[in-house]
C-alpha positions as CSV (number, residue, x, y, z in Angstrom):
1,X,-137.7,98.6,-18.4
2,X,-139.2,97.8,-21.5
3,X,-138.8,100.3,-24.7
4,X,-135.4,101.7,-23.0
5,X,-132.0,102.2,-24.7
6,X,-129.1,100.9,-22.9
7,X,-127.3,104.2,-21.7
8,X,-124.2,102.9,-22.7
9,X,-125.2,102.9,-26.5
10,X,-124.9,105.9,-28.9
11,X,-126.0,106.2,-32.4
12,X,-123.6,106.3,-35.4
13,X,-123.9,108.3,-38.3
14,X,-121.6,108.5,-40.9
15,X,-121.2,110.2,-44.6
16,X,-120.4,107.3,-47.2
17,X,-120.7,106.9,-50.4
18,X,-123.9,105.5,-51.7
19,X,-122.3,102.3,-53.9
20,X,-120.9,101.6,-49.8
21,X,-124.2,101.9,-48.2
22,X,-125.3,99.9,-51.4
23,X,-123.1,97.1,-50.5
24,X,-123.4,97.2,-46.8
25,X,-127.1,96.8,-47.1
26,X,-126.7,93.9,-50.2
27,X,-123.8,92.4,-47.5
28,X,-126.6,92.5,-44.4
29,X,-129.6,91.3,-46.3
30,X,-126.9,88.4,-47.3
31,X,-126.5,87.4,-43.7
32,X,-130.2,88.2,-42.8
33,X,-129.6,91.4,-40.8
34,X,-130.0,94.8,-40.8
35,X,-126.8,97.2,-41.2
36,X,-126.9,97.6,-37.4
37,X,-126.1,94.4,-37.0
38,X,-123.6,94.1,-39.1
39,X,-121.9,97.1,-38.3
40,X,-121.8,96.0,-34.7
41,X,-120.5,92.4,-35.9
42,X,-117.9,93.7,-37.6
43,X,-117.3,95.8,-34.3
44,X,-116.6,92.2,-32.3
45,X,-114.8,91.1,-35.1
46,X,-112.3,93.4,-35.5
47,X,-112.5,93.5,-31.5
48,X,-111.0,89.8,-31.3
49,X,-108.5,90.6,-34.1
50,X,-107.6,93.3,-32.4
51,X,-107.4,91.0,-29.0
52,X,-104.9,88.2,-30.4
53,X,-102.8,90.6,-32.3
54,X,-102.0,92.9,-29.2
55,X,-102.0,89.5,-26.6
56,X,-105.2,90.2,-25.1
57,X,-105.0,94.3,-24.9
């Protein structure tokens, strides 16, 4: 259905310094994306690292 959230997904919210929240939103409008996204690239990123560093785990 239209203007549904997946179940699956659940929001983040962290406490971080601003200079961080600075740089994450300098480092998204960088790569033409919003911290969301790059929070969840970095999520499959660190995913695949994780993947070939464990064999696949």
């Amino acid at each position: 259905m239209p203007n549904q959230r997946d179940p699956d997904k659940k929001q983040l919210r962290a406490w971080m310094y601003s200079s961080d929240l600075d740089f994450l939103k300098r480092k998204a409008a960088e790569l033409n994306m919003n911290v969301s996204e790059l929070v969840l690239k970095l999520t499959n990123e660190l995913k695949k690292e994780n993947k070939k560093n464990n064999g696949g785990k």
